[in-house]
N, C-alpha and C positions, 0 to 999 in steps of 0.2 A: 631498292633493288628492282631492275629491270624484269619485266617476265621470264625473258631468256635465261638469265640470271638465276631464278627462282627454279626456274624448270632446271637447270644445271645441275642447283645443286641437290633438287629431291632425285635426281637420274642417280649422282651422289654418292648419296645415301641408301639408295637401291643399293646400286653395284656393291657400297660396303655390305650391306648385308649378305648379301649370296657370296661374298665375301668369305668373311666371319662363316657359314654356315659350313663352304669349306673344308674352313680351319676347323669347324669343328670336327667333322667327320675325318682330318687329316688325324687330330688330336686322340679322336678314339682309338683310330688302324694304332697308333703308336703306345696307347694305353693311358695315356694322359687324362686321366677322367674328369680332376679336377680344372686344366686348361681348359678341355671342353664343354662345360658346361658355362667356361666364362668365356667363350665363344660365342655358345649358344645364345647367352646373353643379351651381348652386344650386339648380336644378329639381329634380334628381336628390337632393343633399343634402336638400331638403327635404322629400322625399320619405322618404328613409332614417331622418330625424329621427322624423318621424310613426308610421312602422314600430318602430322604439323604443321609443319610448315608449308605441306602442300595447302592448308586449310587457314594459314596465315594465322595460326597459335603460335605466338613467339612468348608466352610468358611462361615456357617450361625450362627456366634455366638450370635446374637438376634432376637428378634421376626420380628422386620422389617426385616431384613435379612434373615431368614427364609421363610418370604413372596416374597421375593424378589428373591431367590434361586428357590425357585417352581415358577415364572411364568419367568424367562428366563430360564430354563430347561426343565417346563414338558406344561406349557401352549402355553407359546411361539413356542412351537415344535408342539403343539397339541396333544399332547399324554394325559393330561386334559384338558378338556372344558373353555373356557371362562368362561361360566356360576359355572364353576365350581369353579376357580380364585377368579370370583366375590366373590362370597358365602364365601371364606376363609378370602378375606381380610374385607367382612362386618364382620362376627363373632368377626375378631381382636377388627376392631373400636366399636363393641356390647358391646364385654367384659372388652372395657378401660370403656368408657361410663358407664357400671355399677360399676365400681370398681373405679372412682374415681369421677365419676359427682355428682354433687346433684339434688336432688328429680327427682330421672331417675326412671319408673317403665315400664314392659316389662308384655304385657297382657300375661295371658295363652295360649290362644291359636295361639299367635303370635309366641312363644315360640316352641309350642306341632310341627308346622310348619317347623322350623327351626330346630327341632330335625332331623324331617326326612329326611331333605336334609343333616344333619349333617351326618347320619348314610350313605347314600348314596355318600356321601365324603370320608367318611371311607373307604368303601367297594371297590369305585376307588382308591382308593389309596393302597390299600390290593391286588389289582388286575393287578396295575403297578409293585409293589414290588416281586410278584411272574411270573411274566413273565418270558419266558424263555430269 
């Protein structure tokens, strides 16, 4: 893959996220709790994807491995927050929870919460990827 190429596609998977993040606050206006937090998700994961492959980790071919990729590379090193780790890999287990548990329901404003550390997940991660 060409630079150009590479750069395309972490631009991407930028845009998907802010995307997704969105969706997700579309999701909440509409009450959709459970959609949104598998928004929120995806936001974050694609987020992580783009951080990846900005950094030429290509051996995250799942979500666990993906989670696994960011915290011996960028947590582990400290270039993200623990706290930050956290928050990524609760979102995973959030959004298996809604998408395949039964009678799972996610307040709103537990939700509206997690948005914002979502969006601030985003924006470190936007802020790793653009470093010199």
């Amino acid at each position: 893959m060409t630079p150009s190429d590479k750069q395309a596609y972490v631009h991407y998977r930028l845009t998907r996220a802010e995307e997704a993040l969105q969706e997700t606050e579309d999701m909440l206006r509409l009450g959709h709790t459970i959609a949104a937090v598998n928004r929120l998700y995806y936001a974050c994961f694609y987020a992580v994807s783009a951080l990846l492959y900005h950094h030429d980790i290509s051996n995250a071919t799942t979500h666990g491995g993906t989670r696994r990729m960011l915290g011996l590379h960028f947590i582990e090193s400290g270039k993200l927050s623990r706290d930050m780790g956290r928050f990524y890999s609760d979102m995973f287990n959030q959004r298996h929870k809604g998408d395949y548990d039964a009678f799972v329901t996610f307040e709103t404003d537990t939700v509206k919460e997690m948005l914002g550390t979502g969006k601030e997940f985003v924006k470190e991660i936007k802020a790793l990827i653009n470093q010199i």
